[in-house]
C-alpha positions as CSV (number, residue, x, y, z in Angstrom):
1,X,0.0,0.0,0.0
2,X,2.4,2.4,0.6
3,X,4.5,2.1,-2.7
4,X,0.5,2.3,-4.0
5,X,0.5,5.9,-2.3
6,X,3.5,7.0,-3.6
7,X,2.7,5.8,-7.2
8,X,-0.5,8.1,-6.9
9,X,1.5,10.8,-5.8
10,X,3.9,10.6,-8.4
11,X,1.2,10.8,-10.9
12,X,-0.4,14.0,-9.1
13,X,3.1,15.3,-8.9
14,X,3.8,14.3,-13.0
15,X,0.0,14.8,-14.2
16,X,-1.9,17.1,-11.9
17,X,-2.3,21.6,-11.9
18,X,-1.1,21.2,-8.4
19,X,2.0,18.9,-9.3
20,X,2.8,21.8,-11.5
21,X,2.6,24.4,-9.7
22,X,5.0,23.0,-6.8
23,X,7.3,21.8,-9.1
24,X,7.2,25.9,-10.7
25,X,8.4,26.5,-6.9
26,X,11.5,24.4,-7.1
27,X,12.4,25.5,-10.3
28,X,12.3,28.5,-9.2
29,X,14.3,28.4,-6.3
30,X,16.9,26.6,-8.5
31,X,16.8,29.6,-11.4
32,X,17.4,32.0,-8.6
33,X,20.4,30.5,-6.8
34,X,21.7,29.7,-10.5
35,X,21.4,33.9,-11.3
36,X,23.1,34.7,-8.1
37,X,25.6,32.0,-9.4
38,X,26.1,33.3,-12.8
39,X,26.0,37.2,-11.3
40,X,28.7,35.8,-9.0
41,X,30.8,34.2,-12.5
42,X,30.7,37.4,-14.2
43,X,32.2,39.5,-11.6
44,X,35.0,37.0,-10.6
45,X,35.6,37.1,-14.8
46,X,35.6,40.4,-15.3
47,X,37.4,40.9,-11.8
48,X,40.2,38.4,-13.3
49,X,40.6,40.2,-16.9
50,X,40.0,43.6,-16.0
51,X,41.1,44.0,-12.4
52,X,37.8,46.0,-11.3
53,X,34.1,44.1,-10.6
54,X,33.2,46.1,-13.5
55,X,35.6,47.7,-15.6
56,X,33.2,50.7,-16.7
57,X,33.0,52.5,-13.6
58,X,36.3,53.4,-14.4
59,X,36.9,52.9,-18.2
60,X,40.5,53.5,-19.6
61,X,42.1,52.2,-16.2
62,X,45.4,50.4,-16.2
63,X,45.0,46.8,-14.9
64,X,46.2,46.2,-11.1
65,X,48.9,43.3,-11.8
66,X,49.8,45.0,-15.3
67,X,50.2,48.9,-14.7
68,X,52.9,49.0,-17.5
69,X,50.3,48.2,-20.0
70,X,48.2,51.0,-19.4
71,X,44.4,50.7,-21.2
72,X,46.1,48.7,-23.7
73,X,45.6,45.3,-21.6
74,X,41.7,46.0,-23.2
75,X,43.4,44.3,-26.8
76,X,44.6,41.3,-25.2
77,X,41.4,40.5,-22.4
78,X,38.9,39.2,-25.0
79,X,41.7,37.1,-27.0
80,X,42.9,35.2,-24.0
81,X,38.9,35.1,-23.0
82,X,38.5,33.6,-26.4
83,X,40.9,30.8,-26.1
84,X,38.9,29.7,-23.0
85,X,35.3,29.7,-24.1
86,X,35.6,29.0,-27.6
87,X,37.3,25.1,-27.6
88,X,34.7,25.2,-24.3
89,X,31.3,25.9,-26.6
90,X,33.0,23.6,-29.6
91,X,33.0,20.8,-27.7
92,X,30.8,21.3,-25.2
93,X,26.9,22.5,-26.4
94,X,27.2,24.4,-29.9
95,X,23.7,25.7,-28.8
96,X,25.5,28.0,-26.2
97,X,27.0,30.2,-29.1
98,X,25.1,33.4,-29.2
99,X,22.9,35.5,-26.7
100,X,20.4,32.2,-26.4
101,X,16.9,33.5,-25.9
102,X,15.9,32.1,-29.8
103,X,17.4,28.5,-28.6
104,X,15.1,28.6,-26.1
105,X,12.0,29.6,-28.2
106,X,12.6,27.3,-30.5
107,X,13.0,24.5,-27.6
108,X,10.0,25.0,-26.6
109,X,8.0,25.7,-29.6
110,X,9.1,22.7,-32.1
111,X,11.4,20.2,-29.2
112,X,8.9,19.9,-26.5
113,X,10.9,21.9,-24.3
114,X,14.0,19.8,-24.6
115,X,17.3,21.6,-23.8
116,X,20.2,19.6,-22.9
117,X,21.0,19.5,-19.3
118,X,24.9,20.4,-20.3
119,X,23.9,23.7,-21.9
120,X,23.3,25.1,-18.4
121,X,27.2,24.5,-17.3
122,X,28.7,25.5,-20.7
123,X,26.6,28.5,-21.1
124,X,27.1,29.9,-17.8
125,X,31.5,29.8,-17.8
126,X,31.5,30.2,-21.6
127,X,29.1,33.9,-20.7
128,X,30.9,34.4,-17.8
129,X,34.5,34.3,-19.7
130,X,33.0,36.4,-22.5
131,X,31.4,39.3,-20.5
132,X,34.5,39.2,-18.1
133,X,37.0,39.2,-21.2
134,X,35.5,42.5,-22.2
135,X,32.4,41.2,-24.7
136,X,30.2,43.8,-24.8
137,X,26.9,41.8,-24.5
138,X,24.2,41.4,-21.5
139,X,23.6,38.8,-18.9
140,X,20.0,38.3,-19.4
141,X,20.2,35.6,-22.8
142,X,22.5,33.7,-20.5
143,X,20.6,33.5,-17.8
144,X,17.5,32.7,-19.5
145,X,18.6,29.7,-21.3
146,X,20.3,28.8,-18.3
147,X,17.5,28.4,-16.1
148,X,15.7,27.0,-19.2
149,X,18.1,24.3,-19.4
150,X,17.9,23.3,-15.8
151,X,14.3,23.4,-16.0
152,X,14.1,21.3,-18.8
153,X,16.3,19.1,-17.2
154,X,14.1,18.6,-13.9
155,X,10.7,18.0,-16.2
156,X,12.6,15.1,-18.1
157,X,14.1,13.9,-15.3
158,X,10.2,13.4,-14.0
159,X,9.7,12.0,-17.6
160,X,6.5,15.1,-17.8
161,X,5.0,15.4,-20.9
162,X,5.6,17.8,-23.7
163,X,3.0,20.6,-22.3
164,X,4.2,20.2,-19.0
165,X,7.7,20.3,-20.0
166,X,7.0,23.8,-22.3
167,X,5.2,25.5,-19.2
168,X,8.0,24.4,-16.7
169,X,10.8,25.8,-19.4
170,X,8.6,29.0,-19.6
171,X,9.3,29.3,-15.7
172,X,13.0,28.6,-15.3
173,X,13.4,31.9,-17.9
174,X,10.5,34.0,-15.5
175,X,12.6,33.0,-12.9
176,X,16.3,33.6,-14.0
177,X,15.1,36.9,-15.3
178,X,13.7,37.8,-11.9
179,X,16.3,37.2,-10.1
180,X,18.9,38.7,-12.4
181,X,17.1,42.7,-12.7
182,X,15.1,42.3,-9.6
183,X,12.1,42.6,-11.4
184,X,9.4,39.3,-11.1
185,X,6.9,41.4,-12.8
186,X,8.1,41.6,-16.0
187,X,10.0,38.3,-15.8
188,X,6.4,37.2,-15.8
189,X,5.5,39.0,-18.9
190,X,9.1,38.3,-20.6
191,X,8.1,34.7,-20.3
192,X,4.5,34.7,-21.4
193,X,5.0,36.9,-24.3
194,X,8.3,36.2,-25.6
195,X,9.2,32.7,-24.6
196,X,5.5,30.9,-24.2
197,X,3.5,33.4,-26.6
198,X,1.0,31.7,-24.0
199,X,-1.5,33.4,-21.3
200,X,-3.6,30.9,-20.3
201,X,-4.3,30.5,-16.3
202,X,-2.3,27.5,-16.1
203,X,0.8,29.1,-17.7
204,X,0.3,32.6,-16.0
205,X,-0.1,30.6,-12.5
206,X,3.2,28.5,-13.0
207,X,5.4,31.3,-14.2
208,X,4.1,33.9,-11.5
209,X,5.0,30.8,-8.9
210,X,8.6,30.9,-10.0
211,X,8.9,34.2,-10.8
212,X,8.1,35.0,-7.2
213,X,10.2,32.5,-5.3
214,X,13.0,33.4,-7.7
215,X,12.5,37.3,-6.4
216,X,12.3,36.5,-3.1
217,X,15.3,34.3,-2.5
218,X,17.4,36.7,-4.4
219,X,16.5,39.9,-2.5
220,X,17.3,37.3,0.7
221,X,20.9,36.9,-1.0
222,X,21.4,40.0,-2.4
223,X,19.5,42.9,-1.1
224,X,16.1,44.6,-2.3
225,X,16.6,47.2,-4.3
226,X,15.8,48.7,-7.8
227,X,18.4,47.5,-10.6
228,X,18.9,51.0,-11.9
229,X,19.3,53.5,-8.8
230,X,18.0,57.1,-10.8
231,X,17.0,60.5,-9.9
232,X,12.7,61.0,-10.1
233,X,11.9,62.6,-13.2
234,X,8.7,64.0,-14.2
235,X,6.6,64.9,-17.4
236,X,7.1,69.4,-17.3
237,X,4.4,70.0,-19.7
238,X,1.7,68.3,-22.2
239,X,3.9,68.9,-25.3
240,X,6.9,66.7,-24.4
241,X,4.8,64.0,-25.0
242,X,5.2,65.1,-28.8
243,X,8.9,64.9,-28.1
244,X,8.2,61.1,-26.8
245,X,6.4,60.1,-29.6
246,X,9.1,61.2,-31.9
247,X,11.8,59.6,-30.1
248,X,9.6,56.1,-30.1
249,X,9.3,56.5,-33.9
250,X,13.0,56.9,-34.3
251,X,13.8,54.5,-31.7
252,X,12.0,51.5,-33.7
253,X,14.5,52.3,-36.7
254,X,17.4,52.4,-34.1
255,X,16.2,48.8,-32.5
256,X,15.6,47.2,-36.1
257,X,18.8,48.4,-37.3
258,X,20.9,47.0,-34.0
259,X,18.8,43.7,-35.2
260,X,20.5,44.6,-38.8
261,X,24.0,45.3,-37.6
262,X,24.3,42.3,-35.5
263,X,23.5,39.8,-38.2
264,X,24.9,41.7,-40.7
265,X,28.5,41.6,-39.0
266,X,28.1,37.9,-38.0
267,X,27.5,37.3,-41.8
268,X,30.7,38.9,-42.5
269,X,32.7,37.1,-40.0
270,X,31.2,34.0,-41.2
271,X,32.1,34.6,-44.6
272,X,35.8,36.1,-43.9
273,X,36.7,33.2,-41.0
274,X,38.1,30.8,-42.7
275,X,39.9,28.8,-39.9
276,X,38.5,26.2,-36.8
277,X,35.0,27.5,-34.8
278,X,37.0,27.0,-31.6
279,X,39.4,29.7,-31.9
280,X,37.4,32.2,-34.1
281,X,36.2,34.1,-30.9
282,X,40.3,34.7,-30.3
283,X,40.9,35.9,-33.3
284,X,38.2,38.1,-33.3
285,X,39.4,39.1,-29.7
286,X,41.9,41.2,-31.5
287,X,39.4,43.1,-33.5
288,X,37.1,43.9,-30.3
289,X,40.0,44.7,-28.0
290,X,40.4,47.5,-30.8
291,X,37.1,48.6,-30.4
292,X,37.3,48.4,-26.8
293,X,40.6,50.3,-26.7
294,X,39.1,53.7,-28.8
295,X,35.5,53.1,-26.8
296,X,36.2,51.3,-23.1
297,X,33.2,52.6,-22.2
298,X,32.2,49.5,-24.1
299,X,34.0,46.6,-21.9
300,X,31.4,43.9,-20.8
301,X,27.8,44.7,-20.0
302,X,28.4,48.7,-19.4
303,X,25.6,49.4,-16.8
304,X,27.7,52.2,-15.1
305,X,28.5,54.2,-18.2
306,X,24.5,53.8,-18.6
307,X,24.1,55.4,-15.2
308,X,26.0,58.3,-16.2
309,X,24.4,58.5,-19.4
310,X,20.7,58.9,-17.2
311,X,22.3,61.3,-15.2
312,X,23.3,63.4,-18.0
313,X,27.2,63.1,-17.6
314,X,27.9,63.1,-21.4
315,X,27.9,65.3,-24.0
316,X,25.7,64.6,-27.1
317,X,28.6,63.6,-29.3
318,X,29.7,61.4,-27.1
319,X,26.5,59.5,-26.3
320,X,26.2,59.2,-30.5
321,X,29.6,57.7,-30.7
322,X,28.8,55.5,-28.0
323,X,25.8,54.2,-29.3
324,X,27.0,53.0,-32.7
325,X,29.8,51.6,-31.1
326,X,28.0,49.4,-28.8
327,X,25.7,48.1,-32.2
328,X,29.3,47.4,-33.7
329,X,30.5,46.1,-30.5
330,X,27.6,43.7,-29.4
331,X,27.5,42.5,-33.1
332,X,31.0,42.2,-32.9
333,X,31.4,39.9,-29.8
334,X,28.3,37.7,-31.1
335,X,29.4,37.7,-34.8
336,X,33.3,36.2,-33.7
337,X,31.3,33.3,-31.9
338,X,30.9,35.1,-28.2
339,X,28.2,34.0,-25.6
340,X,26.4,36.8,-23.8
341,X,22.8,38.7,-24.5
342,X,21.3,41.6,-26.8
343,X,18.8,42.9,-23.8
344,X,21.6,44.3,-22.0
345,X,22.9,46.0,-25.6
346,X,19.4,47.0,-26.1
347,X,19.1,49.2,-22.8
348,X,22.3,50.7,-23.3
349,X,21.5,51.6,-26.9
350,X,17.9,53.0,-26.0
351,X,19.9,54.9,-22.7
352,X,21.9,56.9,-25.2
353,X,19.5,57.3,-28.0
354,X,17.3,58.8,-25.3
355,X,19.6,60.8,-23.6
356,X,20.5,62.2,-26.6
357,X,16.9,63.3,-27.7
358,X,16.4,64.6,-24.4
359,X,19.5,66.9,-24.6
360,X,18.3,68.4,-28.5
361,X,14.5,68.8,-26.6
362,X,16.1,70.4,-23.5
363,X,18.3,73.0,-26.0
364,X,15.6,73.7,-28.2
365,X,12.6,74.2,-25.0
366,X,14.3,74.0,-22.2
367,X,11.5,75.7,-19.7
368,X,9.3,72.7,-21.1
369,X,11.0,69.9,-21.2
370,X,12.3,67.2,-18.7
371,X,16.0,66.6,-17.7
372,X,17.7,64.4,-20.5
373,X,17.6,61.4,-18.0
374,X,13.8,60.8,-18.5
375,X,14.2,60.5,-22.0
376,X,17.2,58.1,-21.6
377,X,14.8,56.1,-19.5
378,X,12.0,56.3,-22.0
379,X,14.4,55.3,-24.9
380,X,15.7,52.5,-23.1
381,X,12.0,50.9,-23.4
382,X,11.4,52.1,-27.0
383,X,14.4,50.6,-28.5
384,X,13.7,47.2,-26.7
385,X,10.1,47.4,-28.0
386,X,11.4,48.4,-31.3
387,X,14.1,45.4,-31.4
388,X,12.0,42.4,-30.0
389,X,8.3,43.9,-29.9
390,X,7.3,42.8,-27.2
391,X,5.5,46.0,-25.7
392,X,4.1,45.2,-21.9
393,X,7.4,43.3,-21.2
394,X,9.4,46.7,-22.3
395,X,6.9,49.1,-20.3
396,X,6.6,46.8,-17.4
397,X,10.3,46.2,-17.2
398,X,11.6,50.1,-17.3
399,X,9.4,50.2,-14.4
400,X,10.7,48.1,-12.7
401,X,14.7,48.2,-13.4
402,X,14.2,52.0,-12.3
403,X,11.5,51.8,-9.6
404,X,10.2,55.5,-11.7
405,X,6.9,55.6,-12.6
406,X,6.8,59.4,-12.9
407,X,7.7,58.6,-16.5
408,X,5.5,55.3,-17.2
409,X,2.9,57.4,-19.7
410,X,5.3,58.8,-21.5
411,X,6.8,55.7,-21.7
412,X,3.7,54.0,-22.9
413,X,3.4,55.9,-25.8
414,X,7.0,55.6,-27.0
415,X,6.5,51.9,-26.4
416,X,3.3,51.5,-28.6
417,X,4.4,53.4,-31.3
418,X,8.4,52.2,-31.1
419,X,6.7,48.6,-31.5
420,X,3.7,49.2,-34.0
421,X,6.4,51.3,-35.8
422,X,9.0,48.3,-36.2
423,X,6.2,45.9,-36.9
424,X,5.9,48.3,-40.3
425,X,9.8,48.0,-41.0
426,X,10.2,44.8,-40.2
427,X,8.6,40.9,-39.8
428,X,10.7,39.6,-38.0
429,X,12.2,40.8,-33.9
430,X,16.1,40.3,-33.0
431,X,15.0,37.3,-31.5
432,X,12.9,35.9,-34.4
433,X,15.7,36.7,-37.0
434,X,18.0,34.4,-36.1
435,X,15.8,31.4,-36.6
436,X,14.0,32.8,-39.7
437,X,17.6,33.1,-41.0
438,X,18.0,29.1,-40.3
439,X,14.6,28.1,-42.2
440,X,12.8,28.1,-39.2
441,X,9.3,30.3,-38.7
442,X,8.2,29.1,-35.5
443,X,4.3,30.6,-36.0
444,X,4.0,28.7,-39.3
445,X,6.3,25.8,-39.5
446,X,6.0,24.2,-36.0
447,X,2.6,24.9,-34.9
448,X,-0.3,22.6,-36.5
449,X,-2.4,24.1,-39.1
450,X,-5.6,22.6,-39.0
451,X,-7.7,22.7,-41.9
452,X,-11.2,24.7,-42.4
453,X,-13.8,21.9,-40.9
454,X,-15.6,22.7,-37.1
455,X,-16.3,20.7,-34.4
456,X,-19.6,19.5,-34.5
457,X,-18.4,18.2,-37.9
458,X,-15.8,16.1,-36.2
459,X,-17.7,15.2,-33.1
460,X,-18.7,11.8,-31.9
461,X,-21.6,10.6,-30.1
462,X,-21.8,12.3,-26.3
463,X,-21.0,9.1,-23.9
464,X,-23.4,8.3,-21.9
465,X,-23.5,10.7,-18.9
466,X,-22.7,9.3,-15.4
467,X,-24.9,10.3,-12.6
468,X,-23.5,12.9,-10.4
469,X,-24.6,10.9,-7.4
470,X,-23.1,7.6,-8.7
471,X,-20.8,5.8,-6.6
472,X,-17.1,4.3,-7.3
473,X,-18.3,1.0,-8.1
474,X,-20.8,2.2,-10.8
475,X,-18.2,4.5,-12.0
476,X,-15.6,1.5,-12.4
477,X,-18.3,-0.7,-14.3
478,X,-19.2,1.7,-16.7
479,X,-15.6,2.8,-17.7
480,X,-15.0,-1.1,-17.8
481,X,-17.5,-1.4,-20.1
482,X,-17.5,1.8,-22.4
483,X,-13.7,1.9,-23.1
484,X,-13.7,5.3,-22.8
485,X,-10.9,7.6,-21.2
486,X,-13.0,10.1,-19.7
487,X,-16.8,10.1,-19.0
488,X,-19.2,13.2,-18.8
489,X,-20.8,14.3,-15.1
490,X,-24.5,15.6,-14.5
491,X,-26.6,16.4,-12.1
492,X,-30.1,16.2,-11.8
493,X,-31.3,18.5,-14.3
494,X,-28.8,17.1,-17.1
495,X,-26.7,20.0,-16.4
496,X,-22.4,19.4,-16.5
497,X,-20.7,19.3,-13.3
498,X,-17.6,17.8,-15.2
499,X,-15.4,15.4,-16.4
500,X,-14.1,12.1,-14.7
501,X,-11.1,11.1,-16.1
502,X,-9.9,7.5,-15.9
503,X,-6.8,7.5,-14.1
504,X,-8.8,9.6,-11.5
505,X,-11.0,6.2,-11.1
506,X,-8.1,3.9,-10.8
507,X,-6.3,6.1,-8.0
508,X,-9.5,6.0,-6.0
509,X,-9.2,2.3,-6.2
510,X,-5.9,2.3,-5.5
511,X,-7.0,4.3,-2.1
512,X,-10.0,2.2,-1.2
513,X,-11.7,5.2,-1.4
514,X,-15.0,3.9,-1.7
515,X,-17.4,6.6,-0.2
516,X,-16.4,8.8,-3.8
517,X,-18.8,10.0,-5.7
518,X,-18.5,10.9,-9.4
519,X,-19.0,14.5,-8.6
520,X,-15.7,14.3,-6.5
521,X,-14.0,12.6,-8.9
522,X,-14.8,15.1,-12.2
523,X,-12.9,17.9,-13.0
524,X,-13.8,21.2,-14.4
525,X,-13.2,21.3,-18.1
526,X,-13.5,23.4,-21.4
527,X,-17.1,22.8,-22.8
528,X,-16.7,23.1,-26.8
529,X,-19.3,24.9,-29.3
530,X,-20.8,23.8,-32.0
531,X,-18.9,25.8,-34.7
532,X,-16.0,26.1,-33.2
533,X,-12.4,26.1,-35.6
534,X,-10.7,22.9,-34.6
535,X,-7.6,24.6,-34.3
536,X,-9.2,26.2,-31.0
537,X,-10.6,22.7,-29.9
538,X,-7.4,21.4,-30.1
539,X,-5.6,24.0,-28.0
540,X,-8.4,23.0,-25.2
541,X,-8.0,19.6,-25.8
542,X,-3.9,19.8,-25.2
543,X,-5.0,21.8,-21.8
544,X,-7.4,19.8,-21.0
545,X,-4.7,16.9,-20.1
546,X,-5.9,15.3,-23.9
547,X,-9.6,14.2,-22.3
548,X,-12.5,14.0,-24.6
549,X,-14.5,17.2,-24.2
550,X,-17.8,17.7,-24.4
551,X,-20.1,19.7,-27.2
552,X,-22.7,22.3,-26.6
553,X,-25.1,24.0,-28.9
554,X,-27.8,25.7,-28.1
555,X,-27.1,25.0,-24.5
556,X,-27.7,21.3,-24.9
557,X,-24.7,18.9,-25.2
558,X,-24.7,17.2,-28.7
559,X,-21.4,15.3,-28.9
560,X,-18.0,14.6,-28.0
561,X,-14.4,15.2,-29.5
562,X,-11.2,13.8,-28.7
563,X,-7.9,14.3,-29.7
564,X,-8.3,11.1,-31.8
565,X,-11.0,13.0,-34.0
566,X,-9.1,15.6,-34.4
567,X,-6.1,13.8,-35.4
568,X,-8.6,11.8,-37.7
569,X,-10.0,15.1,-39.1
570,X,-6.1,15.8,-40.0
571,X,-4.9,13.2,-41.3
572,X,-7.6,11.5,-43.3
573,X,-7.8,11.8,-47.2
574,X,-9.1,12.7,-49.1
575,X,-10.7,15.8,-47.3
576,X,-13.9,17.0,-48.3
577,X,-14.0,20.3,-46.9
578,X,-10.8,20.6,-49.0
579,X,-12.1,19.8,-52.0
580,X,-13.3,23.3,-53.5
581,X,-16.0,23.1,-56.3
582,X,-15.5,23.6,-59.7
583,X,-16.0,26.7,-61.4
């Protein structure tokens, strides 16, 4: 009996919303202590190449333990980096080449959510070398497919299905990105709308689980406090927001063109690299140790010099130079095979686009315009919108990094029209590129497309409907006898209480629990109309757990679909809805 008990709660814990849910705990307990890791990785890194926990606070500084070198120690960082991580991503995982958050979208769209439990090692040291040798890239792609991997190395561990699998992937990135800005909010949304494209209860209740438990054990470790400390800004008058418009218009050109620039420079280092993968990132070392030495402002992620920036401590040449040389250095240091992230890039970017609008609006009204800081804020979210349009992760995360929300209207409308802008010049996101450039288009070529036919023109026969009164035994027989996998509930007035699913009935015999009813037994389920595309049905279907669900029209149930019908519907020729008449 015992092994009996834990067999059923192995099941609940493999099978069940509330198996989910506490396994969305653990994972993310385990994303968080993996971000403080990786956190912890790039400072030791960039405290071993650079001689400072980050370099930028105090760019053009001579290394401690090489003061005879000067700055130019900046040449030689990423080249010895390179001959560390590149033979380490070679033979390691391939897949942890690049800034990762495309890996993981296409892991979970098209693989099930499978990432290979080595990825998570290999992407964290190979990142960690790279930011610390001076690539100037962001920690958040890391991190992301870091707590993917171990996610998806927990659900196949526990053998979970595919959907399972997806949703617990979806909340290893929610929770690496929580802990790593400090912002559980829009990890949430970063997840949802960028990595699940998914906001069903289910998903939205996992990834808020981990998102949460990620933010709070890593405000226990490392303090609570916004990522980005800022002065307040507010909005001086009605007609800046004509200046915020304008500077979300230009700041969708300036986030598709980073997504340009970055594949247009790994294009050329593809076609001029001519010798093994493993050392292409040190040879490329020597051209971004160039870049580095003109521009150290550039070393690693850069969030200092993107303080200063806010704070209005450069002059507008200088923030123009330094945002065309991060696109050319972030391309640079993906393009010669680095590891890091683009979010990181993006900020910085939007930071000194912003800044630099805000200093031509202070010049030209300065009694009715804002500090330059609020527009470095507000471009920060625009460019991000514009590069990966995904609009209520931009806005919500601004917020949040800063803690300002003086500035979250004008935001807004920089956002909205920075991503409906870039939807105009573009198809594809700085995410979505990189696959589309492969062959893959994960809306069209790994998602089912049903063909035109409805439900009720797929639906079987409605089961007979069990009593919501019956007891176990009556329960058992008629499953015995129907060879069905799940079985309608009613009460009284022929109204649905539910769905009893099979396996339910078998763990209640398991427990002797013989004083069950049906009722107890059902669960609440998606009732289908009449009508309905079959794509929809099934998406409810899949949600559902794969029961059969039950038909209405008119209020009245009238049949009853299963996957099997719709996989009939699918795959049967010929079709006749897909025959079109002649002429």
């Amino acid at each position: 009996m015992p092994r009996e008990r834990h067999l059923v709660l192995w099941d609940r814990l493999r099978g069940g919303s509330a198996g989910l849910l506490f396994l969305a705990v653990g994972i993310g307990a385990g994303a968080s202590l993996g971000a403080v890791g990786f956190r912890w990785l790039v400072s030791a890194a960039t405290e071993l190449f650079s001689g400072a926990s980050d370099y930028t606070a105090h760019p053009g500084a001579a290394h401690p333990l090489l003061p005879w070198a000067g700055r130019w120690f900046v040449v030689a960082a990423p080249v010895v980096a390179g001959l560390l991580y590149g033979p380490l991503i070679h033979l390691g995982a391939r897949e942890a080449r690049g800034h990762g958050v495309p890996e993981v979208m296409y892991a979970v769209t098209a693989r099930g959510g499978r990432i290979r439990p080595r990825v998570a090692i290999v992407k964290s040291v190979a990142s960690a070398l790279c930011i610390g040798g001076g690539g100037s890239v962001g920690r958040e792609g890391p991190i992301v497919q870091v707590g993917s991997a171990l996610a998806s190395a927990a659900g196949q561990a526990l053998r979970l299905p595919d959907s399972r699998l997806r949703l617990l992937v979806g909340a290893g990135a929610a929770g690496a990105v929580s802990a790593t800005f400090n912002a559980p909010i829009a990890a949430v949304f970063f997840s949802l709308e960028l990595i699940l494209a998914d906001f069903a209860v289910e998903s939205f209740a996992a990834v808020v689980l981990a998102s949460v438990t990620s933010s709070a054990i890593s405000r226990a470790l490392l303090g609570d406090h916004p990522f980005l400390a800022l002065p307040a800004f507010h909005v001086v008058s009605p007609v800046e927001y004509l200046w915020y418009a304008g500077l979300g218009l230009v700041a969708a050109i300036v986030g598709v063109g980073f997504s340009r620039v970055l594949y247009l420079v790994e294009d050329v280092c593809d076609r001029c690299w001519r010798g093994p993968e493993w050392l292409r990132p040190a040879a490329g070392g020597l051209l971004l140790g160039g870049v580095l030495l003109l521009l150290p402002e550039l070393y690693g992620v850069g969030y200092p010099v993107l303080d200063r920036a806010v704070a209005g401590g450069y002059p507008l040449l200088l923030l123009l130079l330094l945002l065309v040389g991060k696109m050319l250095a972030a391309s640079l240091t993906i393009g010669i095979g680095g590891s890091g992230g683009v979010f990181g890039p993006t900020l910085f970017i939007g930071a000194m686009l912003g800044a630099a609008a805000g200093d031509v609006a202070h010049a030209v009204m300065p009694g009715l315009t804002a500090p330059p800081g609020a527009y470095a804020l507000v471009g920060m979210g625009a460019v991000f919108a514009g590069a990966a349009r995904t609009p209520i992760t931009a806005v919500v995360m601004i917020f949040e990094l800063t803690g300002e929300y003086s500035v979250v209207l004008p935001l807004m409308v920089a956002v909205a029209l920075a991503a409906g802008a870039s939807r105009l010049v573009s198809t594809d996101t700085i995410y979505t590129r990189k696959l589309h450039r492969r062959g893959i288009d994960l809306g069209r070529d790994h998602r089912p497309t049903l063909p035109v036919p409805t439900v009720d023109a797929v639906a079987g026969p409605l089961p007979t409907a069990l009593p919501a009164d019956a007891g176990l035994a009556e329960v058992a027989e008629r499953f015995a006898a129907g060879g069905h996998d799940a079985l309608p509930v009613v009460d009284d007035r022929g109204r649905l209480r539910g769905v009893v699913p099979a396996v339910e009935v078998e763990r209640a015999l398991r427990d002797d629990a013989g004083g069950v009813t049906a009722a107890d037994l059902a669960s609440t389920v998606p009732v289908l109309r009449a009508g309905q595309p079959l794509d929809e049905a099934l998406d409810a279907v899949v949600r559902a757990g794969g029961l059969g669900l039950p038909v209405e029209r008119d209020d009245c149930l009238v049949g009853w679909v299963t996957h099997r019908d719709i996989l009939a519907a699918v795959t049967t020729r010929p079709q006749p809805w897909a025959t079109a008449p002649g002429p």
